[in-house]
C-alpha positions, 0 to 999 in steps of 0.5 A: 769900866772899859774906856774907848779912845778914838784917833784917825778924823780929820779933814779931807777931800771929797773922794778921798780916805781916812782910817779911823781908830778905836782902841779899849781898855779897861778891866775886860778885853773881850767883846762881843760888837764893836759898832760906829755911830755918827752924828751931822749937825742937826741930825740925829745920831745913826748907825754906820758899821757893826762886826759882831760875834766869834766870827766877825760878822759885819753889817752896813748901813746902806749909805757906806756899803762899798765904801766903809770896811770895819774891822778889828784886832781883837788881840789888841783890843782894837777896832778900825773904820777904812772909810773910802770915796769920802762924800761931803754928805759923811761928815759928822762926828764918828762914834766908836762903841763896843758890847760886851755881851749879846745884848740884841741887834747890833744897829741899836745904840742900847747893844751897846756897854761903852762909848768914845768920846767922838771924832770929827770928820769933815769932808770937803768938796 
């Protein structure tokens, strides 16, 4: 079983940046996406930014293009989410995910094997 532990929400201004953290463990050290999600109050949970595949391959959804970057570490099995120009509209709580394996498109929660537990973000203005 491969456990995910998130770090880096918090509260910010409006216009402001937070750099969250996702940090695996388990039996495996590979994988093949790592994905954020988030979920407002009363909304459904959505896709943020995905980097999937040997070469790192990075999607967006459209809200956070030019804002959020993606990346990861894989040697330390590590995934990050640079989150700038913060809205009071991204605040939700922040969802990290990983696939282990292709398993289709990496914007649908079912690619993926492994969730954290959530870290909120709260964006003021």
């Amino acid at each position: 079983q491969v456990q995910l532990v998130e770090s880096g929400g918090g509260l910010v201004q409006a216009g402001g940046s937070l750099r969250l953290s996702c940090a695996a463990s388990g039996r495996t050290s590979s994988s093949y996406a790592t994905g954020w999600f988030r979920q407002a109050p009363g909304k459904e949970r959505e896709f943020v930014a995905a980097i999937a595949g040997p070469g790192d391959n990075t999607v967006y959804q459209d809200s956070v293009k030019g804002r959020f970057t993606i990346s990861r570490d894989n040697a330390k099995n590590t995934g990050f989410l640079q989150m700038n120009s913060l809205k009071p509209e991204d605040t939700a709580v922040y969802y990290c995910a990983v696939g282990l394996r292709f398993r289709g498109w990496v914007g649908r929660p079912d690619a993926y094997d492994y969730w954290g537990q959530g870290t909120q973000v709260t964006v003021s203005s």
